[in-house]
C-alpha positions as CSV (number, residue, x, y, z in Angstrom):
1,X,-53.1,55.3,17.7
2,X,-50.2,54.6,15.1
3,X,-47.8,55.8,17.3
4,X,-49.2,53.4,20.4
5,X,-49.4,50.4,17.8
6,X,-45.9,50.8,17.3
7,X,-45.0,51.1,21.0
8,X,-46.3,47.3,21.3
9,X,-44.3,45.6,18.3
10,X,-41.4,47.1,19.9
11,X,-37.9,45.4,19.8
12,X,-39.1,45.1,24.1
13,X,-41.8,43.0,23.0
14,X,-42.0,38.9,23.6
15,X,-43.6,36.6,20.7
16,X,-46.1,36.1,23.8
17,X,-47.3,39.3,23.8
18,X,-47.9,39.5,20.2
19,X,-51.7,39.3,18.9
20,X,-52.7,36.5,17.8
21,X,-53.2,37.4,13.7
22,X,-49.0,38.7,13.9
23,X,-48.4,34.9,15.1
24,X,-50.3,33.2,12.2
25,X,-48.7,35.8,9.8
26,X,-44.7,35.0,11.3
27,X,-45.9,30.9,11.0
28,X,-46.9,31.6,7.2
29,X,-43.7,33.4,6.4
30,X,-41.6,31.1,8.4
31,X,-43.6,28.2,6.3
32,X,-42.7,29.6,2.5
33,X,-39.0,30.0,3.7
34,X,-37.2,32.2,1.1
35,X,-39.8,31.6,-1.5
36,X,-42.3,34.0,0.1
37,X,-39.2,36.7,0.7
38,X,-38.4,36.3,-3.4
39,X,-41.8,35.9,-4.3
40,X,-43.0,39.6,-4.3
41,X,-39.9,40.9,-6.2
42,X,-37.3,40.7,-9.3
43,X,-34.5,39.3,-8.8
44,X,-31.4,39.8,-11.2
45,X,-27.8,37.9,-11.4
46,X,-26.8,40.8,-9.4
47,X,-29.0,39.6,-6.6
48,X,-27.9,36.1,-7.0
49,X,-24.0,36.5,-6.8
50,X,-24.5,38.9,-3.9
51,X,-26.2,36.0,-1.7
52,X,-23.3,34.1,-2.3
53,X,-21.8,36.2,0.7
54,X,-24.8,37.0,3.0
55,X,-26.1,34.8,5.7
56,X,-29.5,33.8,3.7
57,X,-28.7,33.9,0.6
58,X,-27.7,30.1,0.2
59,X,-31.3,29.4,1.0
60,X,-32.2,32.4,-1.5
61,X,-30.0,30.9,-4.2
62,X,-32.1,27.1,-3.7
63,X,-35.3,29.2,-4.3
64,X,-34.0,30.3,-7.3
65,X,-32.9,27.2,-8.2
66,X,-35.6,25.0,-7.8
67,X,-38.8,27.0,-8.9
68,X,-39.3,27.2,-12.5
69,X,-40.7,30.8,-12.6
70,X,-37.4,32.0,-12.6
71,X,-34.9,32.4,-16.3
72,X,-33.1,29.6,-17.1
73,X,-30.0,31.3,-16.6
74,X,-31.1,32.8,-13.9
75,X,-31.4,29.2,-12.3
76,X,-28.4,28.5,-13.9
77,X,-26.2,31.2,-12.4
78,X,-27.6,30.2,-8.9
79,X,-26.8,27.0,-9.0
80,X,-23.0,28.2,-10.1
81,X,-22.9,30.8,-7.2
82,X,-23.4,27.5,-4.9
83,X,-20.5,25.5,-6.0
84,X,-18.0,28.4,-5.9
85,X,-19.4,29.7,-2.4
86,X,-16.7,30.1,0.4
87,X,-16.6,27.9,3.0
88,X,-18.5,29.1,6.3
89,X,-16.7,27.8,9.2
90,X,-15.0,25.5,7.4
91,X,-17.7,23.8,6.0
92,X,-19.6,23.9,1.7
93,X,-22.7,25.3,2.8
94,X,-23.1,25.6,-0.9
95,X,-22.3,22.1,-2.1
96,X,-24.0,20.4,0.8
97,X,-27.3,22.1,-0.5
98,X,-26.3,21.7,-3.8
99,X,-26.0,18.0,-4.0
100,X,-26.4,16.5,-0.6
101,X,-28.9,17.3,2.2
102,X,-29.6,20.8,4.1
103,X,-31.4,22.2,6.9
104,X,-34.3,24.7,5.8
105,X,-35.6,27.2,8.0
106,X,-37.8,25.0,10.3
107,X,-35.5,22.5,10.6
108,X,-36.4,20.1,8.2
109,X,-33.7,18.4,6.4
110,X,-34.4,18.9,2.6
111,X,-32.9,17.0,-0.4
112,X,-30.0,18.7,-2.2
113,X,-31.5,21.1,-4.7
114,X,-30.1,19.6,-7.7
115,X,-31.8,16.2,-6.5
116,X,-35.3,18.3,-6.0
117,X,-36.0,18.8,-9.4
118,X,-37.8,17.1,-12.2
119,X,-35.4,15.2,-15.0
120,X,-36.1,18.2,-17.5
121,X,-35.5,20.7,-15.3
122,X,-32.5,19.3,-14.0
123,X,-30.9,18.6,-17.4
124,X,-31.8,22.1,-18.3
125,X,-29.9,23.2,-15.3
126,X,-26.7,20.9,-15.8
127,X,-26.9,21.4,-19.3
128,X,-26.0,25.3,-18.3
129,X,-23.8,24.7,-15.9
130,X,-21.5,22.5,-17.9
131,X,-19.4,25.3,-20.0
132,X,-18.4,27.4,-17.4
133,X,-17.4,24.1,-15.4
134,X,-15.9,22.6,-18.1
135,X,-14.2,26.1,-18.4
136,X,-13.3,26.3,-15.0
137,X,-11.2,23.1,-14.9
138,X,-9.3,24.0,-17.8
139,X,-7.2,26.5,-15.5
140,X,-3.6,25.3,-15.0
141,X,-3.0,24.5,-11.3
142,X,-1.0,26.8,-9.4
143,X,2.6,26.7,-8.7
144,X,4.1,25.9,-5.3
145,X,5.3,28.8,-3.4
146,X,9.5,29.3,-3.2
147,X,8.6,27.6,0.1
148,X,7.3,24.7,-1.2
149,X,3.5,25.8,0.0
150,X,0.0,24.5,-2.2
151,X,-2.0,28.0,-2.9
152,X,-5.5,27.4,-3.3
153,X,-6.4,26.5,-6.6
154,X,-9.5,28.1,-7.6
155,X,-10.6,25.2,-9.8
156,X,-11.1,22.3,-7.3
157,X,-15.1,23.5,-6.4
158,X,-15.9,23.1,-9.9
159,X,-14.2,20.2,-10.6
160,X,-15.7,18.8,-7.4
161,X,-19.6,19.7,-8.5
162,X,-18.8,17.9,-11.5
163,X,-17.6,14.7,-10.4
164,X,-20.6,15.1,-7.4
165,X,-23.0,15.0,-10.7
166,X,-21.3,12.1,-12.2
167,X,-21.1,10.2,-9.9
168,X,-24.2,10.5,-7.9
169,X,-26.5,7.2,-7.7
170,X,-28.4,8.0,-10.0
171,X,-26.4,10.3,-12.0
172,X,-27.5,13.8,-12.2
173,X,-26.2,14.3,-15.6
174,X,-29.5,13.4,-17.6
175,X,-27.5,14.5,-21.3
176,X,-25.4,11.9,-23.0
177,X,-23.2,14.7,-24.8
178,X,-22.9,16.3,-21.3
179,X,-21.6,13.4,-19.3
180,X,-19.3,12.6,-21.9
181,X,-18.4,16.2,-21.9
182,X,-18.0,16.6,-18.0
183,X,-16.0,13.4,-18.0
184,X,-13.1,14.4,-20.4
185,X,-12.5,17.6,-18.5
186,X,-12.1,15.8,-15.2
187,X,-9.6,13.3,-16.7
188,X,-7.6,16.5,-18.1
189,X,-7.9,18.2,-14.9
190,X,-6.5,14.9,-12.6
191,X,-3.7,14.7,-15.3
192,X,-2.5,18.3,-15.0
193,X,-0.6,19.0,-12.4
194,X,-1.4,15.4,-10.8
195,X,1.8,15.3,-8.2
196,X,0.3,18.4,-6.6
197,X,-3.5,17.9,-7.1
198,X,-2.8,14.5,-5.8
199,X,-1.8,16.4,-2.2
200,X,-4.3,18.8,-1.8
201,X,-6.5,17.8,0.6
202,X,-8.8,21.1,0.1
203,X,-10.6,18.6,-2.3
204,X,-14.2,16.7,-1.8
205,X,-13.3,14.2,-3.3
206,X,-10.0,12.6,-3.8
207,X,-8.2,11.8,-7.2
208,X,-7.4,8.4,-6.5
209,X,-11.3,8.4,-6.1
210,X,-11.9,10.1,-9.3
211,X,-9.7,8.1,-11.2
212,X,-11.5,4.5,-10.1
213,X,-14.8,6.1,-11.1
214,X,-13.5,7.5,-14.4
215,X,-11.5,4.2,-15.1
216,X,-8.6,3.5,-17.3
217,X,-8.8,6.6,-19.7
218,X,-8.0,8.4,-16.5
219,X,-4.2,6.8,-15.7
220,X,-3.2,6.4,-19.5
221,X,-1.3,9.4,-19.8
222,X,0.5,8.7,-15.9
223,X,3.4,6.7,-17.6
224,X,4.9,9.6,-18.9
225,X,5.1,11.2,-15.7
226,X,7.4,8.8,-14.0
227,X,10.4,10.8,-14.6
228,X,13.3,11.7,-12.0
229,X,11.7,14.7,-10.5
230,X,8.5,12.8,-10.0
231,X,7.5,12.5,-6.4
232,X,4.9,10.2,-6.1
233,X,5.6,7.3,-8.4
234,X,4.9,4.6,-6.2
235,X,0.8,6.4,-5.7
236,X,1.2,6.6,-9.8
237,X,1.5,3.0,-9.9
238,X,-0.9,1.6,-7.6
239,X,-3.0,3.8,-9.8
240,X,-2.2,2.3,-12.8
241,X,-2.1,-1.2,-11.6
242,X,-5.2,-1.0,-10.6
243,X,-7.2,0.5,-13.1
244,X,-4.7,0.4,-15.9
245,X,-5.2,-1.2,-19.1
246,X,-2.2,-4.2,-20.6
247,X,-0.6,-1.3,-22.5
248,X,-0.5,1.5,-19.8
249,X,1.1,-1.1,-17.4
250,X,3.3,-2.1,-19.9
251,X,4.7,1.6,-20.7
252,X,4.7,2.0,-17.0
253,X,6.9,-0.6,-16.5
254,X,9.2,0.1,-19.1
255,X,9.4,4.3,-17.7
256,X,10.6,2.2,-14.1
257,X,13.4,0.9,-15.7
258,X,14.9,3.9,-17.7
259,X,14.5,5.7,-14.9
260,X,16.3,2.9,-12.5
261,X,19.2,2.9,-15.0
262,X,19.5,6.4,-15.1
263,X,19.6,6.9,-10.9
264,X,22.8,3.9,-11.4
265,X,24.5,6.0,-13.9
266,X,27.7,8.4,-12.8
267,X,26.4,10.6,-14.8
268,X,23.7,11.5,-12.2
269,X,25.7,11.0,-9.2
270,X,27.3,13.9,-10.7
271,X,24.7,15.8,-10.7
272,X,23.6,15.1,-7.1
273,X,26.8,16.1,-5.9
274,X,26.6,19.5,-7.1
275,X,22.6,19.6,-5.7
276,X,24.6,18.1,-2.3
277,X,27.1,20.5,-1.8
278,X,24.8,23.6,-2.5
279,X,22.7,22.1,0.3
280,X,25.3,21.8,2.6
281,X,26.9,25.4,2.0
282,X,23.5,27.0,2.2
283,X,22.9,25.2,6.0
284,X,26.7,25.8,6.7
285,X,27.2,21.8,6.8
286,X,30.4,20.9,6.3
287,X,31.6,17.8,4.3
288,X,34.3,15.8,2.8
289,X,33.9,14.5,-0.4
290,X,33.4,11.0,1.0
291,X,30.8,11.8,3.4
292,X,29.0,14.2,0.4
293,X,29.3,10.6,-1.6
294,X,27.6,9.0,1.8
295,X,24.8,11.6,1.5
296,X,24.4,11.0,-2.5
297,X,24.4,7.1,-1.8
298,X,21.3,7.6,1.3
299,X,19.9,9.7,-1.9
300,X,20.3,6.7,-4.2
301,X,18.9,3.9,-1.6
302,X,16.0,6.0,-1.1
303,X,15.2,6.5,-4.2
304,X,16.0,3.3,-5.3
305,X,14.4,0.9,-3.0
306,X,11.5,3.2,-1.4
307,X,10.5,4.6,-4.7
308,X,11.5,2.8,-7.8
309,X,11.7,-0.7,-6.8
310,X,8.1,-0.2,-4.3
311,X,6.1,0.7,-7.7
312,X,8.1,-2.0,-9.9
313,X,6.4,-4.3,-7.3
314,X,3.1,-2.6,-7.7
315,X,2.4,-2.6,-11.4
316,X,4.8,-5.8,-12.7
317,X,5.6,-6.1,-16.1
318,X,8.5,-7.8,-18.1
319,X,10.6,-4.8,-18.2
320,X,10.3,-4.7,-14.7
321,X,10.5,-8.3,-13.8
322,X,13.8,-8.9,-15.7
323,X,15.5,-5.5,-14.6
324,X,15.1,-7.1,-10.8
325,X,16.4,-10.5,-11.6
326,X,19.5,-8.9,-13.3
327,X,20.3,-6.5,-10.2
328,X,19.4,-9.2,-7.6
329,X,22.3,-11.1,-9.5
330,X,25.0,-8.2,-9.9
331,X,27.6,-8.8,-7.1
332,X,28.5,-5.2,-7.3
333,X,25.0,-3.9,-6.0
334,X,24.9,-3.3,-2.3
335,X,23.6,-6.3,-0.8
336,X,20.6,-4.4,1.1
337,X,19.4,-3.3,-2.3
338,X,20.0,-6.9,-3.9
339,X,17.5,-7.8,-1.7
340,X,15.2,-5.3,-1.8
341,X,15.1,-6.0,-5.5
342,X,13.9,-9.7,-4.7
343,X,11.6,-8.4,-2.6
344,X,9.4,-6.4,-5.1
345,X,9.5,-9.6,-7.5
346,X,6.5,-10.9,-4.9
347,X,4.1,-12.1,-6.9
348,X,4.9,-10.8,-10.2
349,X,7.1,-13.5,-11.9
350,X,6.0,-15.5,-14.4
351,X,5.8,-19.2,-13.1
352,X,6.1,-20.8,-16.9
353,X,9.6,-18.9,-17.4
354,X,11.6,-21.1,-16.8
355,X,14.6,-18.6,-17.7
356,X,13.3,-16.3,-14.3
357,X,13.1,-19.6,-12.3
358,X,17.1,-20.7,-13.8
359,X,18.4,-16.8,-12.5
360,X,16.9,-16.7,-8.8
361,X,18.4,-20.6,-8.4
362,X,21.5,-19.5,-9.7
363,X,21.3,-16.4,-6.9
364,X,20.3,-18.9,-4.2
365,X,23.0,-21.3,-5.7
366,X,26.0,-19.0,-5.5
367,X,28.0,-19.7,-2.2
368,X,29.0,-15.9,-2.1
369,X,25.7,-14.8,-2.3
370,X,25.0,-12.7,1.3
371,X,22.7,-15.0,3.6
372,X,20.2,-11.9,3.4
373,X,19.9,-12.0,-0.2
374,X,20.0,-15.8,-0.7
375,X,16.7,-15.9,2.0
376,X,14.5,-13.5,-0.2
377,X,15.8,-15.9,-3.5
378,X,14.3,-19.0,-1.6
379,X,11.6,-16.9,-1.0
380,X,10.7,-16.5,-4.8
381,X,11.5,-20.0,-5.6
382,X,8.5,-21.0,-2.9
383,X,6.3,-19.4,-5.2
384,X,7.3,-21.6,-8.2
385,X,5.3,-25.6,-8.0
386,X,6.9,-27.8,-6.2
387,X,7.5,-30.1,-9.7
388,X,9.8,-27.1,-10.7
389,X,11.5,-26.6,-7.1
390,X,12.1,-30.0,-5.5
391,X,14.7,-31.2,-7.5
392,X,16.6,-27.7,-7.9
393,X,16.3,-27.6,-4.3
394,X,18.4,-31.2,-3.9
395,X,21.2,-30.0,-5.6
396,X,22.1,-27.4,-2.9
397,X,22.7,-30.3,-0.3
398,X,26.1,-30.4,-1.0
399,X,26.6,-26.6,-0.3
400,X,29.9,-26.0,1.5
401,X,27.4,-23.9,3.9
402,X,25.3,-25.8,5.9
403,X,22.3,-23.5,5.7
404,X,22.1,-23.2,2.6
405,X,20.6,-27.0,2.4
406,X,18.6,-26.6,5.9
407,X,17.1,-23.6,4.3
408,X,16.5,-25.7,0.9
409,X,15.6,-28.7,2.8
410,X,13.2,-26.6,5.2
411,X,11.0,-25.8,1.6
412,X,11.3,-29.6,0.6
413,X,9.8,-30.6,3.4
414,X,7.3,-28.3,2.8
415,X,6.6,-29.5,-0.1
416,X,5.9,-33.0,0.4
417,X,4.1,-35.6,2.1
418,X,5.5,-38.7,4.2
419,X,5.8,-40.8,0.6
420,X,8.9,-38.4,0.1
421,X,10.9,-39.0,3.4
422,X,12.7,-42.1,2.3
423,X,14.5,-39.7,-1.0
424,X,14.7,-36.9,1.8
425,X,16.3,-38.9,4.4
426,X,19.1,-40.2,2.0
427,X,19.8,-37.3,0.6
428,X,21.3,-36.8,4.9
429,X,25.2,-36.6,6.0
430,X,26.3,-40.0,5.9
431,X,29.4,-39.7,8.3
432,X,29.8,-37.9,11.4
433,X,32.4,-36.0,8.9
434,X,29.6,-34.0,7.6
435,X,28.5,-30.3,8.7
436,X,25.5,-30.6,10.4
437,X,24.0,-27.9,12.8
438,X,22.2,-29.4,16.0
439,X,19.0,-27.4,15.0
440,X,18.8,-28.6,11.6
441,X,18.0,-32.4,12.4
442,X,15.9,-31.3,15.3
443,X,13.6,-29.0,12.7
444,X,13.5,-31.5,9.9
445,X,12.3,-34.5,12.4
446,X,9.9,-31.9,13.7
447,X,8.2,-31.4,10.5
448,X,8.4,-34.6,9.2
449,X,6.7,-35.8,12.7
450,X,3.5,-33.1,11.6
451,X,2.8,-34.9,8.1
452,X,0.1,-37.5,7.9
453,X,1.5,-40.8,8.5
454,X,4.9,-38.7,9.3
455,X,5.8,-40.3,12.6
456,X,5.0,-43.6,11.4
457,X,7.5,-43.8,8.7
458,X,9.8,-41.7,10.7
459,X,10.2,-44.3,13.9
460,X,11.7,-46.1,10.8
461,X,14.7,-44.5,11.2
462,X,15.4,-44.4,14.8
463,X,17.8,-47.7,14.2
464,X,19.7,-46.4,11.0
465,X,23.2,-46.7,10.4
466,X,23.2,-43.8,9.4
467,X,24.0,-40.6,11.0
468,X,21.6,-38.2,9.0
469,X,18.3,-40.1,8.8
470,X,19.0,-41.6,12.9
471,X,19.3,-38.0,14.5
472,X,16.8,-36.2,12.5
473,X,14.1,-39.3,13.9
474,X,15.4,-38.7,17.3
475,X,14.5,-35.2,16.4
476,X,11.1,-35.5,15.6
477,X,10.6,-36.3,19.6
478,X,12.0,-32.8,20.9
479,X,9.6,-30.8,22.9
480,X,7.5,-33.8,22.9
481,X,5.5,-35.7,25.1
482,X,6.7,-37.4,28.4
483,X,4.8,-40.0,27.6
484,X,7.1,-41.2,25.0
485,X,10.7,-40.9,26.5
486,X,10.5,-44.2,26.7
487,X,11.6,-44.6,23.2
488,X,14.4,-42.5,23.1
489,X,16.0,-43.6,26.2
490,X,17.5,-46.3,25.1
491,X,20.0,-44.6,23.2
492,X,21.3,-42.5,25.8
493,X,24.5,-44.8,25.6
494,X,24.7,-44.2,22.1
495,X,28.2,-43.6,20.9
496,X,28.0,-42.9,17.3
497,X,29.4,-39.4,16.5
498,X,27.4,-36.5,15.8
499,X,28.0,-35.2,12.4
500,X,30.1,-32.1,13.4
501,X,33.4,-33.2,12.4
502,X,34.0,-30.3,9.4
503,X,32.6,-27.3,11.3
504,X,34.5,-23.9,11.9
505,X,33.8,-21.5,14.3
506,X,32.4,-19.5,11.4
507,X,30.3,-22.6,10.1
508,X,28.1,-21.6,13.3
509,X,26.7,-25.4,13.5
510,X,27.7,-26.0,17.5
511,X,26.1,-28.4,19.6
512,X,26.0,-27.2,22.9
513,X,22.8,-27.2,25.2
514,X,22.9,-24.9,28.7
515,X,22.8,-28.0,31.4
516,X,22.4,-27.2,35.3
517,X,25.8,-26.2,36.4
518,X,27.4,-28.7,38.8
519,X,27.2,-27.6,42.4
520,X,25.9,-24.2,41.5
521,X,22.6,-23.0,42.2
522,X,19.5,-24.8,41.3
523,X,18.9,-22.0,38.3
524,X,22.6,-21.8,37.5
525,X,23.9,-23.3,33.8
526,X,26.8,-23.7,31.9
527,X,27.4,-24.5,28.3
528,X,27.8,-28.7,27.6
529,X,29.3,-29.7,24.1
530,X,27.3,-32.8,22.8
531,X,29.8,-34.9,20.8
532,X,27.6,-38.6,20.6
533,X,24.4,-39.4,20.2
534,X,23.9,-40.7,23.7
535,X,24.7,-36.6,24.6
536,X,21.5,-35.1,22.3
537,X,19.4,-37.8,23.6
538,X,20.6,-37.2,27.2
539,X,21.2,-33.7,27.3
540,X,18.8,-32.1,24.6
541,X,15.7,-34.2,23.7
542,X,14.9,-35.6,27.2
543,X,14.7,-32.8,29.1
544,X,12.9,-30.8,26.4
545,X,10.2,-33.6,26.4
546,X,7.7,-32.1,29.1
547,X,4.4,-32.0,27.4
């Protein structure tokens, strides 16, 4: 009979088959899950850091975990065994049923276990866990391999439970002493070895993460890592700006410029041309010393202007602020980086120094300043008030370069309303002796012509005696409206002189308008010099007036 019992509970036979009680008794185990399986026997720390490698034994370990009849430690030690378990096909079996949700065996989805216990049973739990987490992160990162590789550093799934207990909503750290305990080491651990940890994307969550959650204690010691062989200054900064306190920005600021005015020193030139020419023996490059100089100076800009100057921008700061202003000014910086400099001043000067406000204008001022350069200075004076700008901005009409006032009469303009046209318009050439480039009347009559009450008090003008203020109105009506050539037409016949007189080739400010070529074909055109008035109205504004 035995023998013929066993015969039907072979591995041939189908759950169909089975009798009925063998079904009810698979549906209760199935039901219990690996509470049942533990139930009938001891289980020892033995047990519990076996599972950590067998198929069921992360459901084995949140038995353990979660039911009371089981020692303390024993609880404890299962809830460690989750957060250092191996990933299973590339996924934390472990810490998903640790702290997040999980599958049991029917199916259902099941709270993470930590989150499935009582408040005293968790803090007893956490409260055990703590030291050897705490412990855990205290390890000193790893170093790079000699190719430049991240090993795996062995602390990160501790250092990840941890943070998942902080800063779960609610927390699951019940114990005052604990959190504060928990939090310290993290704030060590993102600090140690930050360039590297800062990389390693093996993490759950990311330090930039951990340092917004653990707030500014977290960045004060960055400062002191923005050295010359620091990689990731600019991340470093965004860091600290954000989260910061006054003083860490401050020191950060103040670490940006030593280590600006060390990369501009010969002294480490030097000693990139020695790191250069190893380089270049060891990939059999061969250089000159003027192109090893080349490579030092790509070296530099990089540094310089991608690095430095990018995280000046990002956390500000006096030190900072003045060190930009002073190399914008220096004629013997490389014009690219003068401007660069201006650039990272966006948004971080002080609007009440006037002293900042007297050095950009001074930049923007000087006629041998590059056109480049002098752009990015208008740029910063647009962020001062216009009380402070308008009449700084007057005394560059009498530039020798004619942009330099269409660029500061571009920002007046933008700055005012129609009240301020009559001061704008006699602040115009007077004679036709004047350098004046055709687009710069068109743009100011333009803009002008958009301002309430603009065309009004511009139409004004159109009968001056005056060069200036008569072609910027005549301006106002390019690319306008067909319905209004009637006002412009009479002064097709106008002979006054167009204020050109004074320009060079170099001076760029040529009025010349492409015109239909005579007797060529109907979309032929050839280049027509306007020399009086009657030629802009004929030539330029008329046929430009098809709205």
């Amino acid at each position: 009979m035995a023998v013929e019992t066993k015969r039907k509970f072979s591995s041939r036979t189908t759950p169909s088959m089975w009798p009925a009680r063998a079904i009810l008794l698979a549906s209760v185990i199935g039901t219990l899950g690996a509470t049942s399986v533990l139930g009938g026997c001891a289980v020892s720390e033995t047990d519990v850091k076996r599972w950590e490698g067998t198929e069921r034994g992360p459901l084995k370990l949140v038995a353990v975990l979660t039911h009371d009849k089981y020692r303390p430690e024993l609880r404890v030690e299962a809830a460690l065994s989750l957060v250092r378990m191996r990933p299973r096909g590339g996924k934390k079996v472990g810490f998903t049923m640790l702290f997040d949700k999980y599958k049991d065996d029917e199916g259902v989805w099941r709270e993470g276990a930590l989150k499935q216990l009582d408040e005293e049973n968790r803090k007893m739990v956490v409260n055990g866990m703590a030291p050897t987490l705490v412990k855990e992160m205290e390890s000193a990162p790893p170093p790079r391999t000699p190719e430049g590789r991240l090993p795996e550093d062995l602390s990160i799934p501790y250092k990840d439970a941890a943070f998942a207990m902080l800063s779960n909503e609610p927390t699951l750290v019940g114990d005052e002493n604990t959190r504060k305990e928990l939090s310290a080491a993290l704030i060590k651990w993102v600090q140690a070895g930050f360039e590297d940890r800062l990389e390693n994307s093996s993490q759950q969550y990311s330090v930039e993460q951990m340092m917004r959650f653990l707030g500014p204690s977290s960045v004060r010691t960055l400062p002191a890592l923005i050295t010359e062989s620091a990689n990731r200054i600019d991340r470093m900064c965004g860091l600290i700006n954000e989260i910061g306190e006054p003083e860490t920005k401050l020191k950060a600021s103040e670490n940006l410029v030593i280590l600006a005015k060390k990369l501009l020193t010969p002294e480490w030139n030097e000693a990139q041309k020695k790191v250069v020419k190893e380089y270049n023996e060891k990939s059999n490059v061969k250089a000159n010393d003027a192109q090893v100089g080349q490579q030092i100076d790509k070296m530099l800009d990089r540094r310089l202007t991608e690095e430095v100057f990018v995280a000046m921008k990002k956390v500000g700061g006096r030190p900072a602020i003045e060190f930009l202003i002073q190399f914008a000014g220096d004629t013997k910086q490389k014009e690219d980086r003068r401007k660069l400099a201006l650039a990272a001043l966006e948004g971080r000067m002080d609007k009440s120094n006037t002293k900042d406000l007297e050095h950009i204008f001074a930049i923007a001022r000087d006629e041998n300043t590059p056109d480049s350069v002098r752009d990015v200075a208008f740029l910063r004076l647009g962020e001062y008030p216009k009380e402070a700008i308008v009449p700084k901005l007057y005394t560059l009409f009498d530039q020798k370069k004619w942009k330099v006032r269409w660029v500061a009469a571009g920002m007046i303009l933008n700055n005012t309303t129609a009240k301020g046209v009559p001061e704008f318009m006699e602040r115009m050439p007077k004679t036709d002796k004047a350098k004046m480039g055709m687009t710069e009347p068109l743009s100011y009559g333009q803009a002008i012509a958009k301002m309430a009450d603009g065309k009004g008090v511009i139409a004004t003008y159109l009968q001056s005696k005056t060069i200036g203020p008569k072609v910027v109105a005549l301006g106002s009506f390019y690319e306008g409206h067909k319905a209004d050539i009637g006002q412009v037409q009479p002064f097709e016949n106008d002979t006054a002189l167009l204020p050109n007189g004074k320009c060079e080739k170099e001076d760029e400010c040529d009025w010349k308008v492409n015109v239909p070529k005579a007797g060529g074909k109907p979309d032929e055109t050839e280049p027509k010099e306007l020399k009086t008035v009657g030629d802009l109205v004929k030539f330029a504004i008329i046929p430009s007036m098809s709205k």
